[in-house]
Structure formats: C-alpha cells, structure tokens
C-alpha beads as a LAMMPS data file, in Angstrom:
LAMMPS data file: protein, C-alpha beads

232 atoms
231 bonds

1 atom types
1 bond types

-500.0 500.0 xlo xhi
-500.0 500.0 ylo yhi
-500.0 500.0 zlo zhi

Masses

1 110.0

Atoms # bond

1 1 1 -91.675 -401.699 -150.972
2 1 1 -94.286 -398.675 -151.373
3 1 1 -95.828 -397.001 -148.986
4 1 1 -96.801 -398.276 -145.838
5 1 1 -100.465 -398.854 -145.913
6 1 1 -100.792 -401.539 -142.401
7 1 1 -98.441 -401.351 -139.637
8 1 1 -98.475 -403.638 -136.603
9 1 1 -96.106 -403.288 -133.487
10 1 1 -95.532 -406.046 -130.642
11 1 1 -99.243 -407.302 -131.055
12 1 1 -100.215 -409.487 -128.359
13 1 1 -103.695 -411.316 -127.669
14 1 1 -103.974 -413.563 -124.747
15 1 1 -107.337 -415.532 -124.498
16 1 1 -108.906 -417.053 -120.747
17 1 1 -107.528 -416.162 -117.996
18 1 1 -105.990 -417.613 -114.746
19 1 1 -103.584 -420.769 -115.549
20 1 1 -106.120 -420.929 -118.716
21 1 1 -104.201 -418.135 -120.753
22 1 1 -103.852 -418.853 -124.229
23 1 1 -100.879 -416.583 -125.732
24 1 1 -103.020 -416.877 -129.471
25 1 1 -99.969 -413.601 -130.474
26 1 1 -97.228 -412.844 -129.168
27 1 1 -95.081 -409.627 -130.143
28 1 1 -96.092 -409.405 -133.759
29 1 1 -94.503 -406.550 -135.436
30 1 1 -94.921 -406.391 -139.537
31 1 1 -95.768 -403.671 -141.979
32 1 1 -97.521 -403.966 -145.528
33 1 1 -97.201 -402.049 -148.548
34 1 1 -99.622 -400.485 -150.970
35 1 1 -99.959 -402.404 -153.909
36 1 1 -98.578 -405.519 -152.508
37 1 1 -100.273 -408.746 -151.399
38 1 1 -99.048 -410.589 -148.408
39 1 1 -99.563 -414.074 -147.647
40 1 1 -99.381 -415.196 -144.048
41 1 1 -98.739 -418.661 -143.470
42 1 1 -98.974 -421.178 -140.307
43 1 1 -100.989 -424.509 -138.820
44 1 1 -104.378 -424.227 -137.412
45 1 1 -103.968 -422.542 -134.332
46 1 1 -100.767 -420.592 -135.398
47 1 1 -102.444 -417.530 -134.860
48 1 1 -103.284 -416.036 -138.395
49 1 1 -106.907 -415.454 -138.056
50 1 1 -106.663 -413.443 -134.813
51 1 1 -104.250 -411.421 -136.318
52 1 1 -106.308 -410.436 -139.853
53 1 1 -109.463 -410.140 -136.871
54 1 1 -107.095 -407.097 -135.204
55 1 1 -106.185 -405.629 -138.036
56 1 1 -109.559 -405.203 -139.667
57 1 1 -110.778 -403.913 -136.260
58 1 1 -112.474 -407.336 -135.784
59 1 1 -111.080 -407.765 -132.363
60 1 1 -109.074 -405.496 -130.142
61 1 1 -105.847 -406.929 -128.562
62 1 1 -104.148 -407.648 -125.228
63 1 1 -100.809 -405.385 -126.084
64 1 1 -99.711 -403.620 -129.274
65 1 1 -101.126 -400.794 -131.782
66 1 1 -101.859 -401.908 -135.232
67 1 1 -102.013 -398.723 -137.946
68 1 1 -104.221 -398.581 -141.500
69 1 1 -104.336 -396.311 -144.097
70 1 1 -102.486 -394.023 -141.079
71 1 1 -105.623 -394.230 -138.753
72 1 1 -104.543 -395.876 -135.487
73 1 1 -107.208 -398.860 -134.613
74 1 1 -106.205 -399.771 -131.656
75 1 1 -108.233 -398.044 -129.555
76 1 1 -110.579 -396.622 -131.625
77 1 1 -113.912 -395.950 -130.909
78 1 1 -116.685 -398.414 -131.779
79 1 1 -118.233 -395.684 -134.495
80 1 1 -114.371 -395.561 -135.993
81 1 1 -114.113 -399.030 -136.198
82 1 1 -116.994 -399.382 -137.946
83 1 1 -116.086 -396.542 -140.185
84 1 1 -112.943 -398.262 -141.176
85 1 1 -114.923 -401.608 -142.082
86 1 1 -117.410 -399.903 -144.095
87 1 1 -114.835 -397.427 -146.453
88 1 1 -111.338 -398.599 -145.616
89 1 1 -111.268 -402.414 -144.916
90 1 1 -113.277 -406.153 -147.479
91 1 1 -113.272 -408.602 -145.756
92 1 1 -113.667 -412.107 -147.683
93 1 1 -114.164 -415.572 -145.583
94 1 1 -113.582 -419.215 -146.231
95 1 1 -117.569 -419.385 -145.707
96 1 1 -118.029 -416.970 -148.459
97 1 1 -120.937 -415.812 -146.007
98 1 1 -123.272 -414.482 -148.295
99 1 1 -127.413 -413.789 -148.310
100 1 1 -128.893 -416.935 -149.556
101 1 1 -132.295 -415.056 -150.540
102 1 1 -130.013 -412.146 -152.435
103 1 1 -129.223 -412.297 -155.923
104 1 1 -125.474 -411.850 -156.839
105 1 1 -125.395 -408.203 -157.551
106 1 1 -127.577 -408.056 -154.507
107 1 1 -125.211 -409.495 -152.341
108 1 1 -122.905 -407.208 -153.598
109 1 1 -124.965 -404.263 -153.553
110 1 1 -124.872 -404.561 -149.450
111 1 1 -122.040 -402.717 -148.588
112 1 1 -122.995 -399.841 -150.672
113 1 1 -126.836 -399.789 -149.311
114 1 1 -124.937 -399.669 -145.698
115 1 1 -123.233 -396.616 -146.438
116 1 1 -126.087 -395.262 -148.276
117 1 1 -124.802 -394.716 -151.897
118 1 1 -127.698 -393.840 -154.302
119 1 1 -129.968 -396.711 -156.632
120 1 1 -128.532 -395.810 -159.873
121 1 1 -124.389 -395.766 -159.232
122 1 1 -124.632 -398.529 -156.936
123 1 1 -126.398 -400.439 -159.614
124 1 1 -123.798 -399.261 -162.318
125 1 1 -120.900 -399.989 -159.458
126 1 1 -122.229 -403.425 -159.223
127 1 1 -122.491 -404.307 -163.030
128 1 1 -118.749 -402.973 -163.151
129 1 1 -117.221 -405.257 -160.036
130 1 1 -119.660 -408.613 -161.132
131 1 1 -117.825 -408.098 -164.651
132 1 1 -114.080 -407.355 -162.917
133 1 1 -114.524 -411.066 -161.410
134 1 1 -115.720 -412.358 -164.445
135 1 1 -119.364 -412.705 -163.229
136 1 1 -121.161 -410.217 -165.680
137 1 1 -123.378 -413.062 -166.737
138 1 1 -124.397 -414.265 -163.518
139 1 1 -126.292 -410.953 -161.570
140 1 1 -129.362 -412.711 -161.021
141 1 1 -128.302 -416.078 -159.527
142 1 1 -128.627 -416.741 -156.471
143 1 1 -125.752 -418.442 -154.288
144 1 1 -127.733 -422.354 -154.451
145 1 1 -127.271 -421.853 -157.821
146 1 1 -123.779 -420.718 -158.110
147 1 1 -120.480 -422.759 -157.556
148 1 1 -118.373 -422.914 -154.610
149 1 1 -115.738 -420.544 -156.884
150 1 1 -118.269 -418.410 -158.356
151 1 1 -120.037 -417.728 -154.680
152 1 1 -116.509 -416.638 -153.659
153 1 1 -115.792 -414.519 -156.632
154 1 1 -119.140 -412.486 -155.566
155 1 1 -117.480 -412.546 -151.654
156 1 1 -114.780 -410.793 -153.389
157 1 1 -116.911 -408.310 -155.597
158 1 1 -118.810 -407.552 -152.140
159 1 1 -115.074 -407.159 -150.950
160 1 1 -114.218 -404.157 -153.114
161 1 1 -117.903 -402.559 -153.549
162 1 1 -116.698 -399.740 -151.129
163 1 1 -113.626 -399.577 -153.023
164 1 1 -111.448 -400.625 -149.602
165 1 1 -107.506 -399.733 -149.878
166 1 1 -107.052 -402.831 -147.840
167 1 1 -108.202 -406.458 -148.652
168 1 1 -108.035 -408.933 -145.544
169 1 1 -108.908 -412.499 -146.690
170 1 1 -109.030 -415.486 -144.467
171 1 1 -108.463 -418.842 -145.860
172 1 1 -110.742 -417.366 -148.788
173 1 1 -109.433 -420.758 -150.783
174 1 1 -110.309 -423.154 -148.033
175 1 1 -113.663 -424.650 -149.491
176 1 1 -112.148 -424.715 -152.588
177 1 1 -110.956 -427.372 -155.142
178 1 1 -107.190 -426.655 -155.859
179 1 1 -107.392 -425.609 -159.672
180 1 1 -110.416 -422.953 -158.419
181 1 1 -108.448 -421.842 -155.434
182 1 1 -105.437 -421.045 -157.877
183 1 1 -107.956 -419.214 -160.170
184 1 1 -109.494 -417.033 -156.949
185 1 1 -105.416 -415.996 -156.222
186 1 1 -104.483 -415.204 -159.608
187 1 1 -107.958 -412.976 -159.331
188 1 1 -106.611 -411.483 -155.934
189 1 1 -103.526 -410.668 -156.983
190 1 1 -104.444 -408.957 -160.118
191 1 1 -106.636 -406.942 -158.387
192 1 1 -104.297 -405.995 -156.163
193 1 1 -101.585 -404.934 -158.502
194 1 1 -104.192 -402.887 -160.909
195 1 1 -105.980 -401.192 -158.006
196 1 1 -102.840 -400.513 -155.550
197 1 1 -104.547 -402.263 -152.932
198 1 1 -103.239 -404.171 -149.801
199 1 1 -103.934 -407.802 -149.622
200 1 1 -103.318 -409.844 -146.399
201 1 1 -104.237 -413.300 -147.143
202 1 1 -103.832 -416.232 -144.240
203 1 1 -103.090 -419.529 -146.284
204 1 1 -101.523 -422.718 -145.457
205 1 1 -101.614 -423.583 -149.194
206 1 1 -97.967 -423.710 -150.043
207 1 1 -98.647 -423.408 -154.415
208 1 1 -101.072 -420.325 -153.483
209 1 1 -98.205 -418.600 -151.448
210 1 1 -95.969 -418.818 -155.008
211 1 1 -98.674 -415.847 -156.065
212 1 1 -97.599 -413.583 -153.174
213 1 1 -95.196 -410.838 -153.064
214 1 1 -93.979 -411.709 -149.198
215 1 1 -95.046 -414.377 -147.122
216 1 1 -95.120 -414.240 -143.581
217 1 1 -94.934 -417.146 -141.249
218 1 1 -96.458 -417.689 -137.595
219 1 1 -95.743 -420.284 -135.309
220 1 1 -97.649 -420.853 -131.800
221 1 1 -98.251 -416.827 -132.209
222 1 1 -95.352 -415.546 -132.637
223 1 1 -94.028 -414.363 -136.471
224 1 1 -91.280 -416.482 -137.318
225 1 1 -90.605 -416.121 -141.156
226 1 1 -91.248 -412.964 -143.575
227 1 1 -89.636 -412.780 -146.874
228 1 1 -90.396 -413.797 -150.785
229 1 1 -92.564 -416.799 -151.124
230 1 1 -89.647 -418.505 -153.106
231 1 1 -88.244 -421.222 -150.644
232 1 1 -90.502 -420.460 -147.729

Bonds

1 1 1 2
2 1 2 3
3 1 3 4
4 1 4 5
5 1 5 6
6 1 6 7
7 1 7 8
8 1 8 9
9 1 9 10
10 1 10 11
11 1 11 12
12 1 12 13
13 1 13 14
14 1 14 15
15 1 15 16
16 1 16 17
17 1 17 18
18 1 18 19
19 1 19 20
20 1 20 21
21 1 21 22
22 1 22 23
23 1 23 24
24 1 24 25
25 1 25 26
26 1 26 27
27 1 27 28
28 1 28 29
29 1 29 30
30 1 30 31
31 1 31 32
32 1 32 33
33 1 33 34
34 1 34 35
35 1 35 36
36 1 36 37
37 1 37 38
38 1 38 39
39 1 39 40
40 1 40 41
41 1 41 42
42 1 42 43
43 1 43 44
44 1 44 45
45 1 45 46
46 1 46 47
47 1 47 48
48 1 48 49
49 1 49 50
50 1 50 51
51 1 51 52
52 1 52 53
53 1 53 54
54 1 54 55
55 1 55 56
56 1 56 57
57 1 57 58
58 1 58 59
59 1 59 60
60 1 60 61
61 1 61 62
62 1 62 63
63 1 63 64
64 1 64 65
65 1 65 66
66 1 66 67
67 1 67 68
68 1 68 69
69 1 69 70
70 1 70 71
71 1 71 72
72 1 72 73
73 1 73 74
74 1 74 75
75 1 75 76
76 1 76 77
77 1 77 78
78 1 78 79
79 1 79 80
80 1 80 81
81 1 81 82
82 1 82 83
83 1 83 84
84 1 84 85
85 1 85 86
86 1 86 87
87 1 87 88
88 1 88 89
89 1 89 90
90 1 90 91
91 1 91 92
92 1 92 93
93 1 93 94
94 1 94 95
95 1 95 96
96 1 96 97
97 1 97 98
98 1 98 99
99 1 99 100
100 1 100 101
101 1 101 102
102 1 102 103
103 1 103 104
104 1 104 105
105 1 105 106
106 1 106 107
107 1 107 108
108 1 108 109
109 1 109 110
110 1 110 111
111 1 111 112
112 1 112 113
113 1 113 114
114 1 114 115
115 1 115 116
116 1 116 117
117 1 117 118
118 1 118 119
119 1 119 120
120 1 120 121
121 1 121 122
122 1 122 123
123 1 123 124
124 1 124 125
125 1 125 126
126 1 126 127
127 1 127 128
128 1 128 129
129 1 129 130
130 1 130 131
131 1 131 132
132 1 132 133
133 1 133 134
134 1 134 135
135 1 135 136
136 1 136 137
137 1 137 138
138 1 138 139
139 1 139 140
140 1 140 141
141 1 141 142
142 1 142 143
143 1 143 144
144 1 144 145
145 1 145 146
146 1 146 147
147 1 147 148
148 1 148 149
149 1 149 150
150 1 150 151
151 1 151 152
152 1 152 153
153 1 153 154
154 1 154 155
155 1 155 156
156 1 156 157
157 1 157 158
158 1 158 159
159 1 159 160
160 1 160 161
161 1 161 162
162 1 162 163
163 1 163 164
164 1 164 165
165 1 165 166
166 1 166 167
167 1 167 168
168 1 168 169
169 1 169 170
170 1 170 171
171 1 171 172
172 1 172 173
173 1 173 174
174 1 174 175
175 1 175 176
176 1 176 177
177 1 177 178
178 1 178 179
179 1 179 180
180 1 180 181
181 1 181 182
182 1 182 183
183 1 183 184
184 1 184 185
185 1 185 186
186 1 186 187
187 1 187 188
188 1 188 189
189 1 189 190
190 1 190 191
191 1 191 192
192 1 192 193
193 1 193 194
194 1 194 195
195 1 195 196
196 1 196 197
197 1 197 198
198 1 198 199
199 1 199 200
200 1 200 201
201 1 201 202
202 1 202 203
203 1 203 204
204 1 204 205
205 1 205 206
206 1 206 207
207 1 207 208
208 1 208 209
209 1 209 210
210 1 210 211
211 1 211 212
212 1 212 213
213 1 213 214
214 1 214 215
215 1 215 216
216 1 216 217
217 1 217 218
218 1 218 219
219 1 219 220
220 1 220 221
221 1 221 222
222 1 222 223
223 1 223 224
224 1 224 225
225 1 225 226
226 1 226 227
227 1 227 228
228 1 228 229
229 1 229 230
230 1 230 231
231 1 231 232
C-alpha cells in the first residue's frame, strides 16, 4: 500500500445516554492509502456512515483520534475543520444534495466561490471537471432536468472542484439503478487511480465492492473484515 493518507485508531461513538447508549463504533482502527479506494461494507445500522461523518470532520467522536492528509481532526478547532472540508476533504451523498435553482457548472462552481477562487479559473476549472465526468454537454441543465446518474456525476464534479486528496462517499449509488451505479464506480475508481486520491466509499452493494482495492466490513460498530474485495 502507498502512503498513508487516513488513519483511524480505537474510534468509538456512543449515542444517548443513561441505559439509552447506543455503541454506533466501537474500537475502529484502519488506515487508507493514497491512490487507493476503499469500500466499507455493513447493514443499515452497522455503523458506516458515522464513521465516513468522523473522518470528514462531520462529527467528533466519543474515544479515538482519526488522522488526514497528517492533520489530526480529532480535536480540531471548528475553523480547522472547516478548513479541511473546504481544501482537503468531497464529500458526495446518496441525495446527491444539490441547488435545484443552480445550473450544473453552477452547482459545481460552489465550492470554489466558498473559498473564493477568481471568475475566470473557476469557470475554466468547471468546464474541465463537467468534461472529466463526461458532462461537458450538460453545463446549463439544471438538476429537474438531469437524470438520477447524471445529478450524481455533477455531486462528484462538485466533489473534486477543490481538488480534495480525499474522497468520502456515502452510499453515493443508493438512488441508483444497478447498471448506473456500476457506471458512477467505474467513474470513482478511475478517478481515484489517475488523481492519487483516497476514496472511502460505504456500500452494501456486493458487485460495486468487486471495483475496490480493500473492503472493509462493520458489524454492530465494530470492524470485523478488511481485505481484497475477492470473496468478502
């Protein structure tokens, strides 16, 4: 494996309180590589969302430290946290979640208007990334008018406008018909392997997991499985 770009150690998150607890992880320890893209696998309720939530400095957990890109986020500041989402960390949702009024190359446009990158490259950045997920013909449409795999390859342009080493995807396939989910992994994965990014993608698709280059599997919180995808 290359270099070490997430690192998570005994990562714990307990929700309620009182006989109430729910134990949603329990001692998660796992490291990802640059360039590689990690599936993580497990039933509703396994605990894979909370976990991509701590790592992208969604959420902040019980127990544990969690490492990206070397900057510690456990216990970051608010202001570094949201540094790390704006340059270091896309984030693409099941919900796609974008601006129904905003053209496509608006939508993706957002991140880069956040952290104030001038008119004419973030124009020029956009053409670039709505043409990298085969989209170059679509800039003007608006998400009504788009597919439900078209709206998500725009989630995933928006994903990369900041050029983020790490790529955290939730269920990004969920909404999906299976033949258009297959088509958004094969786009995730080359992406990952031409850019040496980080992908950490929560599935329960087992014929999207074939894509990755390590799956990891939670049970009731706790990470049960890691290995090669073959036979998981």
């Amino acid at each position: 494996m290359s270099e070490d770009l997430v690192r998570v150690q005994g990562l714990c998150r307990d929700f309620g309180s009182g006989d109430r607890v729910v134990h949603a992880l329990r001692e998660v320890s796992l490291r990802a590589g640059r360039g590689e893209l990690v599936a993580v696998r497990g039933r509703s309720g396994a605990g894979k969302t909370t976990l991509l939530n701590l790592i992208g400095g969604l959420d902040r957990p019980t127990a544990g430290r969690v490492w990206v890109a070397g900057q510690e986020v456990t216990g970051a500041a608010e202001r570094e946290l949201l540094r790390l989402r704006r340059d270091t960390v896309g984030f693409v949702f099941q919900s796609f979640g974008l601006i129904p009024i905003l053209s496509a190359a608006e939508n993706v446009g957002v991140p880069m208007r956040l952290a104030k990158v001038p008119a004419a490259q973030r124009e020029e950045r956009v053409s670039v990334l709505l043409e990298l997920v085969g989209l170059g013909g679509h800039a003007a449409q608006r998400p009504y008018e788009m597919s439900g795999g078209q709206q998500q390859r725009v989630a995933i342009a928006r994903a990369l406008a900041n050029d983020p080493a790490l790529l955290i995807a939730d269920e990004p396939t969920g909404q999906l018909d299976s033949e258009t989910g297959r088509a958004v992994m094969d786009l995730l994965r080359a992406l990952v392997h031409a850019r040496g990014m980080t992908a950490l993608v929560a599935t329960h698709d087992p014929t999207l997991m074939e894509l990755a280059d390590r799956v990891l599997v939670l049970r009731d919180g706790r990470l049960v499985g890691a290995g090669a995808p073959v036979g998981v």
